[in-house]
FIFIRO-258874 format. One record per residue (C-alpha): residue number from 0; residue in one letter; z, x, y. Coordinates in steps of 0.05 Angstrom, whole numbers, plus 5000, padded with zeros to 4 digits. Last residue first. Layout:
REM residues N
NODE  seq  type     Z     X     Y
NODE  NUM     A     Z     X     Y
...
//
This chain:
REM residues 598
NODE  seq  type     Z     X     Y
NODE  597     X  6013  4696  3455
NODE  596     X  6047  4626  3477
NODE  595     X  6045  4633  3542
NODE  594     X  5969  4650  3538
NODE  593     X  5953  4586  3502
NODE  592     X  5990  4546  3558
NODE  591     X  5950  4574  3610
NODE  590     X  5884  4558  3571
NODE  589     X  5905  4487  3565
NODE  588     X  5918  4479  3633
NODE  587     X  5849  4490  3660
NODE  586     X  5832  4551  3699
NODE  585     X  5845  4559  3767
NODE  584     X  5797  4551  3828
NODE  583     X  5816  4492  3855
NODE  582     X  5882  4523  3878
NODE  581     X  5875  4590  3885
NODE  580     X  5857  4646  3846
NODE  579     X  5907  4713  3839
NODE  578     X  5938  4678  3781
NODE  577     X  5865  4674  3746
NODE  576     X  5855  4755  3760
NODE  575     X  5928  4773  3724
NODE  574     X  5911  4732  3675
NODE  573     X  5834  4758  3662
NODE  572     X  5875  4832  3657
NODE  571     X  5922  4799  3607
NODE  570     X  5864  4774  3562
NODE  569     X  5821  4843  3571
NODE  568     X  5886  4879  3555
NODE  567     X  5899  4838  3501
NODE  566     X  5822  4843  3472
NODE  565     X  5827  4909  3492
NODE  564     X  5891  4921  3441
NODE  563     X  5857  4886  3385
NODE  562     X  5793  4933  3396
NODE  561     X  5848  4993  3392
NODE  560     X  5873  4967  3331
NODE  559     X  5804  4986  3290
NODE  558     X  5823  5060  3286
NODE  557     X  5790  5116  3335
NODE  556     X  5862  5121  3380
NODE  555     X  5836  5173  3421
NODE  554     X  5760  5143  3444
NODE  553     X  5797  5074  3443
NODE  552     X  5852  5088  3489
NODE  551     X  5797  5125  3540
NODE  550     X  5752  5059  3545
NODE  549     X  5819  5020  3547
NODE  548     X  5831  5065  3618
NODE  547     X  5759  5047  3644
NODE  546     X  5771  4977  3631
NODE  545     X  5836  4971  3673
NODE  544     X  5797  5014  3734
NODE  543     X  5745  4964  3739
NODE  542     X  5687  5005  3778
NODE  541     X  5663  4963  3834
NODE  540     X  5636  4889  3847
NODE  539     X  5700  4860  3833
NODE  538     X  5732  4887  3893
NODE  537     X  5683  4845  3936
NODE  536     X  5693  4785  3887
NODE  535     X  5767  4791  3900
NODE  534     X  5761  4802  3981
NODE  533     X  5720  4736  3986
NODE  532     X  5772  4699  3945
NODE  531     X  5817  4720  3996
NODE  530     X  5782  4692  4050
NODE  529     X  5770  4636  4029
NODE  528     X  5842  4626  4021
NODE  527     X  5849  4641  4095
NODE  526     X  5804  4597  4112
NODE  525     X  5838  4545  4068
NODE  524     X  5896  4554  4117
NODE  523     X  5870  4553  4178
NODE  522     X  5837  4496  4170
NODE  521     X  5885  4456  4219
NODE  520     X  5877  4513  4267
NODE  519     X  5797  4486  4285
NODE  518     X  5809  4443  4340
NODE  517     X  5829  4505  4385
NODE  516     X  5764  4533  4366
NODE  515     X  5741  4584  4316
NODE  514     X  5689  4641  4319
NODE  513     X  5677  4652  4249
NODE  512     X  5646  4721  4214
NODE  511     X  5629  4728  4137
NODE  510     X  5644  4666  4109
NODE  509     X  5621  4650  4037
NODE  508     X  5564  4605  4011
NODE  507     X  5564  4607  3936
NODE  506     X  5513  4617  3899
NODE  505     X  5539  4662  3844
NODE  504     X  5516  4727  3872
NODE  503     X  5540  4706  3947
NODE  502     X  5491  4686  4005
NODE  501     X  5527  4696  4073
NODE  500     X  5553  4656  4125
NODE  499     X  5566  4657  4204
NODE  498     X  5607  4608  4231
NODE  497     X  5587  4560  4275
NODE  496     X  5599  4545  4353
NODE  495     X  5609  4482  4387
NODE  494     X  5601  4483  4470
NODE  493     X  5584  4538  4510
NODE  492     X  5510  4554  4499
NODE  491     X  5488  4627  4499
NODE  490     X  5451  4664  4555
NODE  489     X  5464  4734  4557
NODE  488     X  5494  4726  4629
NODE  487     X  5549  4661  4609
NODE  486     X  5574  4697  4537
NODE  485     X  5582  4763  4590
NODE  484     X  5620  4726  4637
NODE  483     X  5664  4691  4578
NODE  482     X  5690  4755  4547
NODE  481     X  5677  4810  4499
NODE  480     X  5596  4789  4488
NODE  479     X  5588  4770  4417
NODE  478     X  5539  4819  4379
NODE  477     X  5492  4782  4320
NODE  476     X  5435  4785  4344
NODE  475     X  5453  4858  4351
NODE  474     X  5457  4867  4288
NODE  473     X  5376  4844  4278
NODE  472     X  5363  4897  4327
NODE  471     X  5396  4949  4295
NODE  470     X  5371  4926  4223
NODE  469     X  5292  4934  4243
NODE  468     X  5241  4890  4276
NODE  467     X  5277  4839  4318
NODE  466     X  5234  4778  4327
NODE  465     X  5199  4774  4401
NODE  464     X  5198  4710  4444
NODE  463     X  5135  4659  4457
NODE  462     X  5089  4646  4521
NODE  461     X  5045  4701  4515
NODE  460     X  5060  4774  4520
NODE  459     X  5065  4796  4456
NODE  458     X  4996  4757  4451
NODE  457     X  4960  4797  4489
NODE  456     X  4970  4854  4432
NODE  455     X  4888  4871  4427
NODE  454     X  4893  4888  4495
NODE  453     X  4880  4856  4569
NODE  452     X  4911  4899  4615
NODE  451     X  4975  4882  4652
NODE  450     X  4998  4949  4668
NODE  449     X  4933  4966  4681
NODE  448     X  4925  4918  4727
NODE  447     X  4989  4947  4761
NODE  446     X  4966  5018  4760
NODE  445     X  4900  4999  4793
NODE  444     X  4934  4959  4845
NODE  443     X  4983  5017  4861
NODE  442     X  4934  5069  4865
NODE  441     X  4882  5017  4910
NODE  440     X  4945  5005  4961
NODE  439     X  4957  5062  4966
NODE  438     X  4888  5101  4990
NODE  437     X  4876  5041  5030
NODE  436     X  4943  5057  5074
NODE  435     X  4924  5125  5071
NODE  434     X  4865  5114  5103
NODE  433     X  4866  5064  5157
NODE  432     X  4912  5089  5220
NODE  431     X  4946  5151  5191
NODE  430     X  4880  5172  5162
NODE  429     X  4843  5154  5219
NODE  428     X  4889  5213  5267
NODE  427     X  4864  5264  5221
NODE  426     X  4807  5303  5263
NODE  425     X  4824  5269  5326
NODE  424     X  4889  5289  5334
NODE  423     X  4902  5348  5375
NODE  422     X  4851  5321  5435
NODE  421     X  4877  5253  5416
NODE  420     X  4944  5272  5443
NODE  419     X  4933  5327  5496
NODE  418     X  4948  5275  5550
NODE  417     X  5024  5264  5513
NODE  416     X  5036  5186  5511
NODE  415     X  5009  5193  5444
NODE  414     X  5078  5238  5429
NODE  413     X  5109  5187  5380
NODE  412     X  5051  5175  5341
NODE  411     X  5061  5237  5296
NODE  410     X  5134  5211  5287
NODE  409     X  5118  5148  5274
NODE  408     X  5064  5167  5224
NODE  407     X  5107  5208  5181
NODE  406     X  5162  5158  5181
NODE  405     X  5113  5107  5163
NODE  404     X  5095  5151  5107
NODE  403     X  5161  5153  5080
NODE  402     X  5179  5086  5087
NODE  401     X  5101  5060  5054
NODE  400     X  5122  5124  5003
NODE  399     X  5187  5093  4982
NODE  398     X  5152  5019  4974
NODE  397     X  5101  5057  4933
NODE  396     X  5150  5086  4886
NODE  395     X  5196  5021  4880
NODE  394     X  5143  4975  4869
NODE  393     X  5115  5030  4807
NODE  392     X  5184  5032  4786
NODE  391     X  5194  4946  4782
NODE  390     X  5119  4946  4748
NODE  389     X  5153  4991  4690
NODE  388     X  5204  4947  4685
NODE  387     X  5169  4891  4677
NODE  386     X  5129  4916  4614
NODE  385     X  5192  4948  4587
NODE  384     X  5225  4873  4595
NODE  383     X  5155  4846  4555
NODE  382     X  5168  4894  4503
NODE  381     X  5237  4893  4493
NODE  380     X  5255  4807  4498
NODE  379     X  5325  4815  4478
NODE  378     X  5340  4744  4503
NODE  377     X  5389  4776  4562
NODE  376     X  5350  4839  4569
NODE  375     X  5289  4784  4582
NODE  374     X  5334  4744  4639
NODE  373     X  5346  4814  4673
NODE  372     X  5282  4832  4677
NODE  371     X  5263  4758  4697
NODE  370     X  5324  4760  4760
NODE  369     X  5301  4839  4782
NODE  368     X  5226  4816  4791
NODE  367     X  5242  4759  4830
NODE  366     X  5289  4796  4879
NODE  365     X  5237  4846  4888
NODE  364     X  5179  4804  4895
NODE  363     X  5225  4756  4942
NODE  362     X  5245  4806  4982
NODE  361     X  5174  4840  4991
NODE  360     X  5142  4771  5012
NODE  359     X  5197  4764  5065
NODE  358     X  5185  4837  5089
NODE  357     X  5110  4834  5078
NODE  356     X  5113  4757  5132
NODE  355     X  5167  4788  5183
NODE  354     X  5117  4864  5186
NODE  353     X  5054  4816  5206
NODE  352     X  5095  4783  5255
NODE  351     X  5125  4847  5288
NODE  350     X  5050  4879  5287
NODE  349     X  4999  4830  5319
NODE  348     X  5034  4805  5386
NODE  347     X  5091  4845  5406
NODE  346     X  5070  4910  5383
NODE  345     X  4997  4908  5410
NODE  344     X  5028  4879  5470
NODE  343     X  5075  4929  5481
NODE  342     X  5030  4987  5453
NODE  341     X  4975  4981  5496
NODE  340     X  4960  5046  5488
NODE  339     X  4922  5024  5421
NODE  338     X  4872  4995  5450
NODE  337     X  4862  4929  5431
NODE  336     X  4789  4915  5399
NODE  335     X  4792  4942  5325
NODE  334     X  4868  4940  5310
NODE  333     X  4867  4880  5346
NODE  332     X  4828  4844  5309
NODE  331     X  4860  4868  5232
NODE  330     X  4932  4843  5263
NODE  329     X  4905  4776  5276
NODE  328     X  4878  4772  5205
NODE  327     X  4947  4801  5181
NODE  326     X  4977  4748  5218
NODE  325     X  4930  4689  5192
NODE  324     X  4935  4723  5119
NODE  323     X  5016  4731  5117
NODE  322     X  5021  4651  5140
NODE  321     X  4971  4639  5079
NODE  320     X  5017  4675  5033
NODE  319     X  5078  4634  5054
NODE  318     X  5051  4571  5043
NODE  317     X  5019  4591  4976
NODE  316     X  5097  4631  4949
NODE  315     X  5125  4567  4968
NODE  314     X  5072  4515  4931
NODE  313     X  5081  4557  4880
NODE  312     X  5157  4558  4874
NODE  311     X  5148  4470  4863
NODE  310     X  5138  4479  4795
NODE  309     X  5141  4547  4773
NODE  308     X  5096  4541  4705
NODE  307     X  5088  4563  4627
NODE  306     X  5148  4609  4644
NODE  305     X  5163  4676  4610
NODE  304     X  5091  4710  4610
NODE  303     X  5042  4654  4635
NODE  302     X  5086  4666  4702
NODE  301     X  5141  4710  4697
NODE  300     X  5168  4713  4771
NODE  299     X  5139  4778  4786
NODE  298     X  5066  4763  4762
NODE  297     X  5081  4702  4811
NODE  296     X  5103  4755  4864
NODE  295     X  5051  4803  4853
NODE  294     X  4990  4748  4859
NODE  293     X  5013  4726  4928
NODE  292     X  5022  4790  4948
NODE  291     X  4950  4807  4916
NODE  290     X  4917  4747  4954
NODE  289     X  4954  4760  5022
NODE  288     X  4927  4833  5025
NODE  287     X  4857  4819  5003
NODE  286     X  4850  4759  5055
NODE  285     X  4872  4802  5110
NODE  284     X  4824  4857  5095
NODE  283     X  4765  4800  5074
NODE  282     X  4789  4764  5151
NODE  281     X  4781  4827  5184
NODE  280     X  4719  4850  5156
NODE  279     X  4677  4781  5169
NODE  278     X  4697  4782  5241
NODE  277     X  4692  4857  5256
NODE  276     X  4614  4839  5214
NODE  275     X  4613  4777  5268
NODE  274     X  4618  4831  5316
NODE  273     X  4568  4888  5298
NODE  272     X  4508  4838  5292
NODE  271     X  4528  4823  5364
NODE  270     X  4536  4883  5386
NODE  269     X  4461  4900  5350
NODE  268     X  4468  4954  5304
NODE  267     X  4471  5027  5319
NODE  266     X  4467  5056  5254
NODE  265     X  4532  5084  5253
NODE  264     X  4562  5012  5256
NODE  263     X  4514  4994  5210
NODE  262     X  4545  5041  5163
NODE  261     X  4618  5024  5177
NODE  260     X  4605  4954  5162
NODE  259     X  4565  4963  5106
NODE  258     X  4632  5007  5078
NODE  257     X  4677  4952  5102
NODE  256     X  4630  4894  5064
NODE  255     X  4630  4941  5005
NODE  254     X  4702  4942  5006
NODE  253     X  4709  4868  5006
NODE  252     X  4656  4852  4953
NODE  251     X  4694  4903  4903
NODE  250     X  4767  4877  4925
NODE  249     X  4736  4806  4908
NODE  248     X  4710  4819  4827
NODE  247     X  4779  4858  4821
NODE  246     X  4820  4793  4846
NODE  245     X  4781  4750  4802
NODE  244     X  4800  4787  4738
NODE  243     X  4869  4783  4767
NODE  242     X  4877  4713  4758
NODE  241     X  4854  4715  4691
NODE  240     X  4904  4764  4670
NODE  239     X  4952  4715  4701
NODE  238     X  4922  4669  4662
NODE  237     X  4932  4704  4596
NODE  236     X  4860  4730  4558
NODE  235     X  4864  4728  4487
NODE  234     X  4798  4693  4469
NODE  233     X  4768  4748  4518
NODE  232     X  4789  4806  4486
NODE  231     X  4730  4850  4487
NODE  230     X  4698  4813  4551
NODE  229     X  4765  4829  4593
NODE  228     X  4764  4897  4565
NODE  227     X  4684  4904  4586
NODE  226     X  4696  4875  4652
NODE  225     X  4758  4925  4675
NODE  224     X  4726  4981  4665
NODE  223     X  4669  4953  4701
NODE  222     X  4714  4932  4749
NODE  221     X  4756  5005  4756
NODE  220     X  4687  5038  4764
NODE  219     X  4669  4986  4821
NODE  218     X  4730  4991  4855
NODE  217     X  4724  5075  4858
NODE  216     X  4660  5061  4885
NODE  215     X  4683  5018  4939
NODE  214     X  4739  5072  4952
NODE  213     X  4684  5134  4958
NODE  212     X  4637  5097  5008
NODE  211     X  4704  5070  5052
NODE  210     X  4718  5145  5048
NODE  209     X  4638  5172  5065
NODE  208     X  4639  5124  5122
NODE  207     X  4708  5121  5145
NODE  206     X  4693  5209  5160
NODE  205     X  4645  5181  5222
NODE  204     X  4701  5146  5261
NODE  203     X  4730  5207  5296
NODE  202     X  4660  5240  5302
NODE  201     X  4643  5183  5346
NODE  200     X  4593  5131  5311
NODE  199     X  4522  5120  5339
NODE  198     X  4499  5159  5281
NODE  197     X  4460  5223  5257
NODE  196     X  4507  5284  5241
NODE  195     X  4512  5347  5280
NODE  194     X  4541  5301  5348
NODE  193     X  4501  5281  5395
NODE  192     X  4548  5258  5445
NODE  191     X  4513  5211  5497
NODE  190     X  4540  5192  5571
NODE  189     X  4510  5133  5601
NODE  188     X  4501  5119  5667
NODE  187     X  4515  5077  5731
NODE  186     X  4523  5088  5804
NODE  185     X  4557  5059  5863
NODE  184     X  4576  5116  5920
NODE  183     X  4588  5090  5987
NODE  182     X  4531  5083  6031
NODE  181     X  4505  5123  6094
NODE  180     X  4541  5185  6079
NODE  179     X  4563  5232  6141
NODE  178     X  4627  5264  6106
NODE  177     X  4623  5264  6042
NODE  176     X  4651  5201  5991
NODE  175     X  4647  5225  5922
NODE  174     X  4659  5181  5863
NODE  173     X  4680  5218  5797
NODE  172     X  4654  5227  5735
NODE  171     X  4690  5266  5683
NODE  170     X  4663  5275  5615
NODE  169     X  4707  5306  5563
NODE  168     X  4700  5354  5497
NODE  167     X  4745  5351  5438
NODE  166     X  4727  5418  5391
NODE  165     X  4687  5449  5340
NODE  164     X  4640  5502  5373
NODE  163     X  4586  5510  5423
NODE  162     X  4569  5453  5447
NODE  161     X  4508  5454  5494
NODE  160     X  4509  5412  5557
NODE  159     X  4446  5366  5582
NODE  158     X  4444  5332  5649
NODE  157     X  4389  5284  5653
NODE  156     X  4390  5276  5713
NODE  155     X  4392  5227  5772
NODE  154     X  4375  5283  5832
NODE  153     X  4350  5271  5891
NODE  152     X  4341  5334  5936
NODE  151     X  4386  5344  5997
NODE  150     X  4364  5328  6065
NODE  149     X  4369  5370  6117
NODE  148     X  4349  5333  6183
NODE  147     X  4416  5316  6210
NODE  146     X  4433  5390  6211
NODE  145     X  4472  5424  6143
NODE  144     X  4541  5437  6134
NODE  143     X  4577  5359  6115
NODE  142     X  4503  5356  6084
NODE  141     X  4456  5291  6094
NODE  140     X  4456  5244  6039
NODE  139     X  4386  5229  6007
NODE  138     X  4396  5185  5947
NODE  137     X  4431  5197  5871
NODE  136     X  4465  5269  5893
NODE  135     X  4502  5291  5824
NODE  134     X  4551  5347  5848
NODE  133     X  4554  5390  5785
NODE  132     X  4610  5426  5728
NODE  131     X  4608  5453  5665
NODE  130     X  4674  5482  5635
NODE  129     X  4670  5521  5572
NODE  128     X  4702  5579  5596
NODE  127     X  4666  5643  5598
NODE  126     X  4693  5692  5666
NODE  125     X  4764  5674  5663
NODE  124     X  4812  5613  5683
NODE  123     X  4864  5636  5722
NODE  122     X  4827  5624  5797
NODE  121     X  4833  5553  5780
NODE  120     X  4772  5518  5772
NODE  119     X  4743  5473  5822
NODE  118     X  4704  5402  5808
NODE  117     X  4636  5401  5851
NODE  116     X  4624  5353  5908
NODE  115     X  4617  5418  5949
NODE  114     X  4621  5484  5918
NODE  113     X  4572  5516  5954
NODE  112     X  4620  5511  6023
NODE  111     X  4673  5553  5986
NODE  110     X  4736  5518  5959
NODE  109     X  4807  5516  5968
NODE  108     X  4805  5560  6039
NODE  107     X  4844  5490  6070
NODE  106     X  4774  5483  6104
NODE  105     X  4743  5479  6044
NODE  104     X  4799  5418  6011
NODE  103     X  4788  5375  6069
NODE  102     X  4711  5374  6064
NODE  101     X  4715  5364  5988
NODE  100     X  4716  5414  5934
NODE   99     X  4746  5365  5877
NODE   98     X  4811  5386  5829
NODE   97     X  4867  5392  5878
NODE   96     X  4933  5378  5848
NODE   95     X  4983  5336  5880
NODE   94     X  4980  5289  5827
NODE   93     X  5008  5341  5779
NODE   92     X  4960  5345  5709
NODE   91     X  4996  5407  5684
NODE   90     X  4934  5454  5709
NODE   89     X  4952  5529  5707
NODE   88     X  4968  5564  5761
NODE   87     X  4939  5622  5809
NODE   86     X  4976  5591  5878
NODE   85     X  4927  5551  5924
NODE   84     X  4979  5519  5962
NODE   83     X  4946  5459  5940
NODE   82     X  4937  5488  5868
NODE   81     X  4871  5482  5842
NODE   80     X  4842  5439  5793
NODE   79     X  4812  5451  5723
NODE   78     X  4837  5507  5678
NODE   77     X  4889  5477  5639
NODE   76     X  4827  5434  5616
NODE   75     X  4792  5495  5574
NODE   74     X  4830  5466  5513
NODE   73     X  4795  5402  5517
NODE   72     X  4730  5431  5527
NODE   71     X  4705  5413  5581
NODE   70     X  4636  5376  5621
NODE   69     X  4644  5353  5701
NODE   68     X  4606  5322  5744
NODE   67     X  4626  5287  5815
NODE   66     X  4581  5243  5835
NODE   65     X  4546  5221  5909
NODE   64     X  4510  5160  5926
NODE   63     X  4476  5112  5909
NODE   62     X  4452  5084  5832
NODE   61     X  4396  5047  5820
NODE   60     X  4357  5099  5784
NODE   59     X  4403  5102  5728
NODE   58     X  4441  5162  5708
NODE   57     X  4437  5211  5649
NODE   56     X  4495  5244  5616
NODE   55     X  4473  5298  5545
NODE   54     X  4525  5323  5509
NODE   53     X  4502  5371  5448
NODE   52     X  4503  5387  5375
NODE   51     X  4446  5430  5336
NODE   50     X  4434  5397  5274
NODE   49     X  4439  5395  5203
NODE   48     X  4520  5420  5219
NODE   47     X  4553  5464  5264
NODE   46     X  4603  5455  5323
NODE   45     X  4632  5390  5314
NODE   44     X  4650  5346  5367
NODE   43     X  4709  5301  5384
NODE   42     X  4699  5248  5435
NODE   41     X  4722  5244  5520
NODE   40     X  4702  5194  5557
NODE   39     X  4734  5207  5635
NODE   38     X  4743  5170  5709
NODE   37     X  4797  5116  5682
NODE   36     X  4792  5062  5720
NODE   35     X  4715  5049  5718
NODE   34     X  4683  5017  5775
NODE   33     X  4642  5068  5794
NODE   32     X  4604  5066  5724
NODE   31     X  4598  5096  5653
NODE   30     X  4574  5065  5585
NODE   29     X  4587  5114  5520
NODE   28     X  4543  5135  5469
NODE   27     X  4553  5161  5401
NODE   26     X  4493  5188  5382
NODE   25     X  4425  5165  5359
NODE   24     X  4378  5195  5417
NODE   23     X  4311  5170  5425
NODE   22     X  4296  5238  5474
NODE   21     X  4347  5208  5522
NODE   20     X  4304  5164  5561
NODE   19     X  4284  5119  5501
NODE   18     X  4362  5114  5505
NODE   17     X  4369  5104  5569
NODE   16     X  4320  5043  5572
NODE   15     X  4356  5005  5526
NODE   14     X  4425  5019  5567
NODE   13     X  4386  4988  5625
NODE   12     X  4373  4925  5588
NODE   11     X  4449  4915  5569
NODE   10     X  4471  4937  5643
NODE    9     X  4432  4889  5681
NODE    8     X  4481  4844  5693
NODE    7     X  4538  4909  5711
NODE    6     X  4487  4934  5763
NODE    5     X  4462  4870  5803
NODE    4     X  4541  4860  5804
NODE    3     X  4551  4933  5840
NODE    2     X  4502  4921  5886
NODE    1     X  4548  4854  5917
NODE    0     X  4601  4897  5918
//
């Protein structure tokens, strides 16, 4: 044991000297020893590209012992082992199975005496399979077959294996104890996948580069856009629009940092250099999501739209957005250094808080967003209520794709117990994980700033309500909700109320619509003669049928009597109107008196 710490301290320098050892090689490279639990590295390969790929394992010098090799194609792995009756069938990973010629397994007839320290393959798998296998002798070890003085010849490798096509290929190294070794097996090495593109990242990984590439650039576009309308109307600008001027300027430093991150990565950076960048990246992707919740739900509230200010709300919506950022920075940490079969802990730990925080932030966006549309329908506010409207859909849309997608990715998760897992996944299995996630969230940012635009009509959307613009709108001013509930939701005061008046053609101011109170029956009456005098002027204002039939007398009678006989008719007809009048209204006494006596 003792060996085996001299060998894990002077991994790091060692690892430097395996590189220079393997041809300066750039690839994604993985650390092996005897210590290892699990015996296989496995990474996904491509099969053409600016270069010719291949897997190359090299050991270091202090190693002892004896190794089992073995290259594959993951498809190829059915064929590995033997069965310990020695039956012709396929591997299904049984722990009975035999899959190393040992001394025990050649005199059961498993294995010939050349296969020795070598993995087997069943006697199904056919003449070309992509299965390489060797028995890696690090020291002299004398032969289970062979005298005392046969010594086998050292061997630490390089061991180099050609890929062939697109596929996920495995490494398995295994200790081998023979029988008549002097020292049990202790070794260390490096496996190397050189994959058709240059980088230290597996081919899993490599794709972020060129999509974290693509979304910074997409960020940039949207701030320049974003820049010159801000710049156009800048002595209109809103706060909130403000607000969200400073979000674009951050998203566009955060998704470069994730794109340099990814690049140095893939560069083969220094761990170190590597880990404060995990540190840096986290806390920007945690900081990004927090920000823009918190932003949402003021934007959701009405702030510098409906309300000048929340008041104590902010200091809510702050608290809880910086309890969302430290669990969403925890979350970011482990994604990157907890493996994700530990999904207890994993689950326990990073995700359930992280999915508490969105769903309390998500309520209250929601529930926010429904009270200020409903408060604008209430003061007829159109334009701003079709403004938050339009952000309630686009909410709703992406909230039903986050289900829908999470669906997706449950179910495609739920076999990852299943050993051909990342074999089967590895081409599309960082979409689920990173992409589509990024992919949403920039489509429903960019459609929410655009929402909220700066435009030449920023004003619309200031701090001040709308005027009804045409005779529907200006009726429905006017509209009185049918009972008390409806008076309470569209807002109007409860106490006094006052009739509604209108300009008449003499001046006068007459009723058109009252809604009366219980102290208000004692004025019933000259209401009602108001009233009435209204309906005379209104049938004043038509054809006078009385005048119309002297028009007709006069045309037959064509003599001078028929102007006597209008002036009569006009007399009796301005009667009949002044005994219509009421009360204050009549004329004097004098000219009733006249008229009695004519």
């Amino acid at each position: 044991m003792a060996r085996l710490g001299s060998l894990r301290q002077l991994s790091v320098p060692l690892l430097l000297v395996y590189s220079c050892l393997i041809q300066l090689a750039r690839g994604y490279q993985v650390l092996v020893t005897s210590s290892d639990e699990v015996r296989q590295v496995c990474s996904g390969m491509w099969g053409h590209g600016k270069q010719d790929p291949f897997i190359e394992v090299i050991f270091s010098p202090m190693s002892r012992g004896q190794v089992a090799l073995v290259i594959f194609e993951w498809d190829d792995s059915k064929y590995l082992g033997v069965s310990p009756t020695g039956k012709p069938v396929e591997n299904d990973w049984a722990e009975d199975r035999v899959y190393i010629c040992t001394v025990e397994a050649e005199q059961a007839g498993l294995c010939s005496d050349a296969e020795l320290g070598q993995f087997l393959k069943s006697s199904t798998a056919p003449e070309q399979t992509s299965i390489y296998t060797a028995s890696v002798k690090f020291d002299p070890v004398p032969s289970a077959s062979a005298s005392g003085n046969d010594l086998q010849q050292y061997s630490a490798g390089p061991y180099r294996y050609e890929v062939q096509k697109t596929g996920y290929y495995c490494v398995g190294t295994v200790p081998v104890v023979l029988e008549g070794a002097k020292v049990t097996t202790e070794f260390l090495g490096v496996v190397d996948f050189e994959n058709v593109f240059e980088g230290a990242l597996p081919a899993n990984e490599y794709p972020k580069i060129a999509f974290y590439r693509g979304i910074f650039l997409a960020y940039l576009a949207f701030g320049t856009f974003w820049a010159a309308l801000s710049w156009r109307f800048r002595r209109e600008l809103l706060p909130l629009q403000r607000y969200i001027t400073a979000t674009v300027a951050f998203l566009v430093i955060e998704q470069f940092f994730v794109w340099l991150y990814y690049r140095l990565l893939n560069n083969g950076s220094h761990p170190g250099v590597a880990g404060v960048y995990v540190f840096i990246v986290s806390a920007l992707t945690a900081l990004r999501n927090s920000v823009s919740l918190y932003l949402l739900c003021l934007a959701s509230m009405g702030l510098s739209v409906v309300r000048p200010t929340l008041g104590s709300v902010t200091g809510r919506v702050r608290l809880l957005a910086i309890v969302h950022f430290v669990f969403g920075f925890l979350y970011s940490l482990g994604t990157v250094t907890i493996p994700v079969e530990s999904s207890g802990f994993f689950v326990i730990f990073f995700i359930l808080p992280l999915s508490f925080s969105l769903t309390a932030f998500m309520t209250w966006i929601m529930y926010s967003l429904h009270s200020t549309i409903a408060d604008l329908g209430a003061r007829r506010q159109t334009y701003k209520r079709t403004m938050f409207r339009r952000l309630f859909y686009v909410l709703v849309v992406a909230c039903s794709l986050v289900m829908l997608l999470f669906i997706a990715s449950s179910i495609a998760f739920s076999s990852r117990l299943d050993p051909s897992f990342p074999a089967k996944s590895w081409k599309w299995r960082w979409i689920l994980l990173d992409g589509w996630l990024s992919i949403l969230y920039m489509v429903n940012f960019f459609i929410v700033a655009f929402l909220w635009r700066p435009t030449g009509s920023n004003r619309r959307l200031a701090l001040s309500d709308e005027l009804p613009t045409d005779d529907d709108e200006a009726a429905g001013l006017f509209e009185l909700p049918e009972d008390d509930t409806e008076r309470d939701e569209a807002g109007e005061l409860k106490g006094e109320t006052y009739p509604l008046t209108r300009r008449s053609r003499d001046g006068r101011d007459e009723v058109v619509f009252d809604v009366g109170s219980d102290a208000d029956e004692d004025d019933s009456d000259d209401e009602d003669r108001r009233g009435s005098l209204g309906r005379h002027r209104r049938d004043d204002s038509g054809y006078d049928i009385t005048k119309q039939h002297d028009d007709a007398k006069k045309r037959d009678a064509g003599d001078g009597d028929s102007g006597e006989e209008d002036d009569a008719d006009g007399e009796q007809e301005e009667g009949e109107t002044t005994r219509l009048q009421p009360g204050k209204d009549a004329p004097p006494p004098e000219y009733r008196s006249n008229q009695k006596d004519d």
